[in-house]
C-alpha positions in Angstrom: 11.1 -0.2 29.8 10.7 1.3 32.7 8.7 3.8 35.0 7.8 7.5 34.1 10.3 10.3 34.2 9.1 13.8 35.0 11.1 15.9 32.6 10.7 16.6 28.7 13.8 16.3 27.3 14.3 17.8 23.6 14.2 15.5 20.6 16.3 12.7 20.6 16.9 10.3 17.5 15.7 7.2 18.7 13.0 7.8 20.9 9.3 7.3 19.9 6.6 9.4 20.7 3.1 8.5 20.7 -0.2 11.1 20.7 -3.3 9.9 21.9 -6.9 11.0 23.7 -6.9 10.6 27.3 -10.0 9.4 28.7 -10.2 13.1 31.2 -9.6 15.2 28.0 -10.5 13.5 24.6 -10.6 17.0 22.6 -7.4 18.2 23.4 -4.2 15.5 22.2 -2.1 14.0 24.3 1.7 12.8 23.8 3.9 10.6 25.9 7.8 9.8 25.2 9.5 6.5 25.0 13.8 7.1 26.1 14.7 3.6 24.1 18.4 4.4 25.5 17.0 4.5 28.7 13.9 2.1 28.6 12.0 5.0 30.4 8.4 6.8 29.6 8.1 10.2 30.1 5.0 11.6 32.4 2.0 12.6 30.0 1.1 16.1 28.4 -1.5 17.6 27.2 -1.8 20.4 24.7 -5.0 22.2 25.3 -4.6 24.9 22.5 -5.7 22.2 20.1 -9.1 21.2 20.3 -10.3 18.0 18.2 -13.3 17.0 17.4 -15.6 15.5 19.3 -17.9 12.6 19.5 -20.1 11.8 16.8 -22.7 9.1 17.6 -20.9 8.1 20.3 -18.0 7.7 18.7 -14.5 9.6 18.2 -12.6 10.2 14.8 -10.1 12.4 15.4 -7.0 10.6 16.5 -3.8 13.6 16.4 -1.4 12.1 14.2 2.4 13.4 13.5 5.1 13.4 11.5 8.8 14.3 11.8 10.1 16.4 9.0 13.1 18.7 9.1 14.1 18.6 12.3 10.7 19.3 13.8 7.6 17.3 14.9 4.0 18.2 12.9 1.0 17.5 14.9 -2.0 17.1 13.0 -5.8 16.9 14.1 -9.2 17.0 13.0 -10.5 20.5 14.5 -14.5 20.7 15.5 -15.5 21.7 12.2 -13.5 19.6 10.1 -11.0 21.5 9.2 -7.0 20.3 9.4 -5.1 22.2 12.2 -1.0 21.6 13.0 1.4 22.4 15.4 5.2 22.0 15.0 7.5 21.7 18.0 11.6 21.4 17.1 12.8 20.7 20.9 9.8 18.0 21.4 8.5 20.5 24.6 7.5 23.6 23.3 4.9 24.2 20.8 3.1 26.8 18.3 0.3 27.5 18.4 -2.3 25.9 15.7 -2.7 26.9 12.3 -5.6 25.6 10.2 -4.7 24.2 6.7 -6.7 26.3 4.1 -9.8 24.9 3.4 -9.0 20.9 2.9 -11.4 19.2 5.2 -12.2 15.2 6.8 -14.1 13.1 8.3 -11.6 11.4 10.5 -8.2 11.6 11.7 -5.6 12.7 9.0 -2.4 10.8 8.7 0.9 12.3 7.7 4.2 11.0 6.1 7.3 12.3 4.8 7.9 11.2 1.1 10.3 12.7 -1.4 11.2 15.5 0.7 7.8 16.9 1.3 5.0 16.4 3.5 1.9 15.1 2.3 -1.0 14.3 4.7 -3.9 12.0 3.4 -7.5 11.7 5.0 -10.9 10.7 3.7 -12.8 13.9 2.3 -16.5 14.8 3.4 -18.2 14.6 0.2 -18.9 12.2 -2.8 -18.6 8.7 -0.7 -15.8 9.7 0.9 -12.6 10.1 -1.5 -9.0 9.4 -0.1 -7.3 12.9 -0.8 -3.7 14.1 -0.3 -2.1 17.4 0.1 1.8 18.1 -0.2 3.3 21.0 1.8 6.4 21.6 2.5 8.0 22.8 6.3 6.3 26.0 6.2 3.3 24.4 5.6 2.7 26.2 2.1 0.5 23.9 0.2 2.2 22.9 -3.1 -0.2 20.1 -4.5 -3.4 18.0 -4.0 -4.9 15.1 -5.4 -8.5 13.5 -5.3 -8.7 9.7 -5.7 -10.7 8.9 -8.9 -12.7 6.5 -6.7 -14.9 7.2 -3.4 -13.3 5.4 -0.8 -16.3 4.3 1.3 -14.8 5.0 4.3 -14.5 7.2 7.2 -11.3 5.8 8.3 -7.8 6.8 8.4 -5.1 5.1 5.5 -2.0 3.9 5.9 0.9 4.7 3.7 3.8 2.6 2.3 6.4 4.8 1.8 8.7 2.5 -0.3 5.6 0.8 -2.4 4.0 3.7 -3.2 0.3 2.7 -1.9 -2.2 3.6 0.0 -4.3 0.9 2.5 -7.4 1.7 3.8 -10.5 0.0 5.4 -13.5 0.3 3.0 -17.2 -0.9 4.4 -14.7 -3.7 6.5 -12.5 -5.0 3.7 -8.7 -4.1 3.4 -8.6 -2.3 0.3 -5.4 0.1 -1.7 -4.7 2.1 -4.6 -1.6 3.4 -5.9 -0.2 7.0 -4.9 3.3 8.7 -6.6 3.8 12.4 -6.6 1.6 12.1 -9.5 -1.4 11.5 -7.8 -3.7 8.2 -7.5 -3.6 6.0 -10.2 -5.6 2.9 -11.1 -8.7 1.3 -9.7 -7.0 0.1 -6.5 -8.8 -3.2 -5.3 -9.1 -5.2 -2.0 -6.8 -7.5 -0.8 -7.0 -10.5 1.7 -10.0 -12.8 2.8 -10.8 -11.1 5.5 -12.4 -8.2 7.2 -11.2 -6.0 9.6 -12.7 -3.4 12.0 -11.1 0.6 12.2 -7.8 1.0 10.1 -4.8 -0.8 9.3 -1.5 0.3 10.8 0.7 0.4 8.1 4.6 -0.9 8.6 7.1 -1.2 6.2 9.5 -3.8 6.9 12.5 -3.6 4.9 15.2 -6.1 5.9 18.0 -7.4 4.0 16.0 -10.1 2.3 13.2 -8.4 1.2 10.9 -5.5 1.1 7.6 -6.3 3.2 4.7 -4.3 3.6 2.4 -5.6 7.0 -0.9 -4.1 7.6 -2.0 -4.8 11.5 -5.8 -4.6 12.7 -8.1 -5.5 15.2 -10.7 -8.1 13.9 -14.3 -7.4 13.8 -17.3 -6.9 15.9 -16.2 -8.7 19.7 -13.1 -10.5 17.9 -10.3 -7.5 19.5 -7.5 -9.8 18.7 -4.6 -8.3 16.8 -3.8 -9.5 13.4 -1.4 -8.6 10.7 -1.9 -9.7 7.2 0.8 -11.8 5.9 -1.9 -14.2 5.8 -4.6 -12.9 8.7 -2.4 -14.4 11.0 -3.1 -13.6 15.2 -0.3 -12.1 17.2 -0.5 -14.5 20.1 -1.4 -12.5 23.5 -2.8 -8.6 22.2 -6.6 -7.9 22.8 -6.6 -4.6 21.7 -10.0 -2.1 22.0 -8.9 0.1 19.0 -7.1 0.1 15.9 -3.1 -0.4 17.2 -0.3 1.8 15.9 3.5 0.1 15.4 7.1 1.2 14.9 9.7 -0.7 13.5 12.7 -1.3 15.6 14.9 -3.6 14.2 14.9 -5.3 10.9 18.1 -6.8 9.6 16.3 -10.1 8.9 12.5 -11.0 8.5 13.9 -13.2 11.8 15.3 -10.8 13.3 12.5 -8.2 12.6 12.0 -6.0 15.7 8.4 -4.2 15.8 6.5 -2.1 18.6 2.9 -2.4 18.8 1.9 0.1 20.6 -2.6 0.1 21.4 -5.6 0.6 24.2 -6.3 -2.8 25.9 -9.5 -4.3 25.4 -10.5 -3.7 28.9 -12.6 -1.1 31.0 -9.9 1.0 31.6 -8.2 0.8 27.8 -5.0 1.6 28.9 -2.3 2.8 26.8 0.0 -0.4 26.1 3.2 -1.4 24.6 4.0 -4.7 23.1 7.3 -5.8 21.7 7.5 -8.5 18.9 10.0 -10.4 16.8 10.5 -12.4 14.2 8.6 -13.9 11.1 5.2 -14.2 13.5 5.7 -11.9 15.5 6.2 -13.6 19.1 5.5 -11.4 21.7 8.9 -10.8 23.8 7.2 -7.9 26.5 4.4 -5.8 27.1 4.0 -2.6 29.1 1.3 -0.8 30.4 2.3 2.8 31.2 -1.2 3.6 33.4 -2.8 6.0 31.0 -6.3 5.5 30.2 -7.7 6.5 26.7 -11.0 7.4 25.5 -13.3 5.7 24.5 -15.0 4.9 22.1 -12.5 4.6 18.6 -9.5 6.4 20.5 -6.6 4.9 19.1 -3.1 5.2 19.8 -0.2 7.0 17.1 3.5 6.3 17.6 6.0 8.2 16.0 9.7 6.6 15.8 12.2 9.5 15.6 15.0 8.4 12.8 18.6 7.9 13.7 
């Protein structure tokens, strides 16, 4: 990896983009591009026509999030009032202007995935404790479905999807908790999983190598613990103090051993500058880290990276 290049180049399969808050305009998302042909960043941008949501006691919950689906890039935030706004891009530099989603609206950050040729975008709702709810659109962004998880969620916290287990993770009042998701809707009581608490939301990775199919949740611990963790067993990734919940792309993964993962978050320092950190293997040995100079807000600003599929 290496330093910044100036221009914006159109999407590329391969490349990874990630959307953030800068720290000198936290309402407005951010995006920076990782060339993995190349190694290089791209320079910052900002996209002021989207306004997110701002503090609220101090703190932020309105990470943009995206999602790559037919050819173009989705761009999801939490707008001031709650509401679900998007922009699409299909050359990665130019993009549309908002568009708020009907009348669907959350407490935090949304997050989107891709799943049986649709796009569904989950996010805790604003009423009844806080239920995990899901709408499916397709890519003109007419709304074909929605679901409302039986049970309140107790959190105001983004989930994390896996795609090939069909569940949904979330962080409720500190404990790693799930319930089951098909084009169905939620099903069962869902439960918690784990001995042990974390702090924000799990980034969600599915890992599916030639062995097996693994799901690995990663999270920051709690209260002044900002080590990074991933659940196989609440094991620490040697080396990451991260200030916010981290987001991660899978690189590589013809073995477990072989298992390639980016981990991309803020540092746990007064500056909380964007960072990358490359891992391999069965516990995750940290092979490099990066910091690419960009300070993010504070205050629950968390990094989202976006791996473009080959």
């Amino acid at each position: 990896m290496g330093k910044k290049n100036m221009i914006r180049k159109p999407i590329v399969p391969g490349d990874i983009y990630v959307f953030f808050q800068k720290s000198d305009s936290p309402t407005h998302p951010s995006y920076i591009r990782l060339d993995l042909n190349t190694g290089m960043w791209s320079v910052p941008f900002t996209l002021p026509s989207m306004s997110l949501h701002d503090q609220e006691n101090g703190v932020y919950n309105s990470d943009p999030r995206a999602a790559y689906y037919k050819g173009k890039l989705y761009l999801f935030g939490r707008a001031p009032d709650n509401s679900i706004q998007v922009m699409t891009s299909a050359d990665g530099q130019y993009w549309s202007d908002p568009v708020t989603l009907g009348t669907s609206k959350t407490c935090s950050a949304v997050m989107p995935y891709v799943f049986n040729d649709s796009l569904y975008v989950f996010y805790p709702g604003i009423d009844g404790g806080n239920p995990i709810c899901c709408n499916k659109y397709d890519e003109n962004l007419n709304q074909l479905n929605w679901w409302v998880a039986p049970q309140p969620a107790s959190t105001i916290y983004p989930v994390g999807f896996s795609l090939d287990q069909q569940i949904v993770f979330f962080n409720s009042n500190g404990v790693l908790s799930m319930v089951d998701f098909n084009d169905n809707g939620f099903s069962g009581a869902g439960g918690s999983i784990g001995g042990y608490n974390l702090s924000l939301w799990p980034s969600t990775l599915d890992a599916n190598t030639a062995n097996a199919l693994v799901v690995i949740n990663f999270f920051r611990g709690t209260g002044t613990d900002s080590r990074l963790y991933q659940d196989d067993d609440g094991n620490v990734i040697d080396g990451i103090n991260i200030y916010t919940a981290p987001s991660t792309a899978l690189l590589e993964s013809e073995t477990a051993q072989e298992r390639i993962v980016a981990v991309f978050y803020a540092e746990n320092n007064p500056t909380r500058n964007l960072r990358c950190a490359v891992t391999k293997g069965l516990y995750f040995n940290v092979l490099s880290k990066q910091d690419t100079g960009i300070s993010l807000a504070p205050n629950n600003c968390s990094p989202f990276a976006i791996l473009i599929p080959q």
